[in-house]
N, C-alpha and C positions, 0 to 999 in steps of 0.2 A: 650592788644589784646588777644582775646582767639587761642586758637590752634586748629588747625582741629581734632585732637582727643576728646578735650574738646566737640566739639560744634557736633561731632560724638555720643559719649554720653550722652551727656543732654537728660532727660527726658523731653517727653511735659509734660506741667503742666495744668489739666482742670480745677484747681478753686483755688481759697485762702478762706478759710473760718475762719473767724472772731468770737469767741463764749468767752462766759465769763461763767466758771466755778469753782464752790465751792472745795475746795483743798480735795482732797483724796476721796471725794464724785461724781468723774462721773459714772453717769448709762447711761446703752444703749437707757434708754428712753426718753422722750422729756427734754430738746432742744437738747441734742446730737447726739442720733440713728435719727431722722428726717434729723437735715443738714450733716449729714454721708452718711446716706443710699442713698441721692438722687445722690450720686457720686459713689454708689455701692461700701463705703468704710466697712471695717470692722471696727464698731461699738466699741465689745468687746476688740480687739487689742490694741485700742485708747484709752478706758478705763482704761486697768490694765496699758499700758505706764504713762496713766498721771496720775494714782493713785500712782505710785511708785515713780514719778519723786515728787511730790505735799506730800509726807507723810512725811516732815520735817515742813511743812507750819501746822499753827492750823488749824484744822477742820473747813470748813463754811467760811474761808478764800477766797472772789472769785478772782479768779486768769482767766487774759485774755492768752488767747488761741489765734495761728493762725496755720493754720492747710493746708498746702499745697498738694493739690490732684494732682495727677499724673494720666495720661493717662489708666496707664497698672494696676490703683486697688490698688497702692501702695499709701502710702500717708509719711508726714514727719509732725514734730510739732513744736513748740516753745512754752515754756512758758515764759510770763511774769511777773513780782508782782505784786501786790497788787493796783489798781490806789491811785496817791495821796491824792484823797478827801476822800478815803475809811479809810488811812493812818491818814489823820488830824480828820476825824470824831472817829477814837479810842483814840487817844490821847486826845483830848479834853472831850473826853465821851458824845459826844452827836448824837440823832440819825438824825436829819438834820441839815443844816447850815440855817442862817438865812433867813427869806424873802425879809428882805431888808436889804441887806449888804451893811455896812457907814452908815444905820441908825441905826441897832440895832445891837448888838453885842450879836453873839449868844455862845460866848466862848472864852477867850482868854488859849495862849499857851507860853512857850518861846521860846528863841533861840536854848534852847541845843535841843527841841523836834523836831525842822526845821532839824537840825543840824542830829539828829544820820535817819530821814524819808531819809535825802539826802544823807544817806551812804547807803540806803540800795537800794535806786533807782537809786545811782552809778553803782549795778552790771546791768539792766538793759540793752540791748542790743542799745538803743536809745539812752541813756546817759552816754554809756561807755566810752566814749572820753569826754564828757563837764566836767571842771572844777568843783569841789564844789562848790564854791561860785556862780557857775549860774545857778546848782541845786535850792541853798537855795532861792537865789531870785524868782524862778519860783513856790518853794514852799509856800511863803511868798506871793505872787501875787496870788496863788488860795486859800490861806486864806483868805487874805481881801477879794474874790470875793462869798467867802462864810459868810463872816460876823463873823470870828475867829479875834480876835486879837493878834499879836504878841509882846510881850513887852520881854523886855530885860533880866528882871526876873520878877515872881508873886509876887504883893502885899502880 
């Protein structure tokens, strides 16, 4: 239960805004100064934070954003990694997954590749408490839904 000093301070929040951005590449301009600006956030601010926070990540990396706006102009961020399929489609080296995944096999991968994506989607704020093992299975379940195969090791 919160404390009345807790619930004294809380900031109203006017938005959560949801944006997928390339690592160490945001500009004030479209898509970010547009869904900034209409909450009369500062663009720039939010910029050079997540260019510094993002400048370990490779360049062109997109990295999801959620970006909580606050009443008084202020805002807060989170970044995310990299989604999964962004993750399986470097590994496997292909630019889409299949059209018909279980019929065509657009790329197969192994275990250790499942294996070190779910170490790094371990740090993740979502899947910071789930197991490994149910990482890899969730990574393994949008393979095949991409039409990747996973075998144990390559031919």
């Amino acid at each position: 239960m919160a404390t009345l000093k807790e619930i004294l301070t809380r900031r109203p929040i006017s938005a959560t805004i949801r944006l997928t951005v390339d690592a160490g590449a945001a500009k004030p301009g479209p898509p970010v100064g547009p869904a900034l600006g209409q909450y009369k956030l500062n663009s720039m601010a939010f910029c050079k934070d997540f260019n510094s926070r993002t400048q370990k990540f490779k360049p062109g990396t997109p990295m999801a954003v959620t970006i909580t706006a606050f009443k008084d102009g202020t805002f807060d961020f989170t970044v995310k990694s990299p989604s999964v399929t962004w993750y399986l489609k470097q590994a496997a080296g292909i630019e889409l997954g299949s059209g018909r995944p279980g019929h065509v096999t657009a790329s197969t991968l192994t275990v250790k590749h499942v294996y070190e994506i779910a170490k790094i989607k371990q740090s993740d704020p979502f899947c910071q408490y789930m197991p490994l093992e149910s990482i890899c299975k969730s990574i393994i379940g949008t393979a095949n839904s991409m039409g990747i195969k996973v075998q144990k090791e390559l031919d």
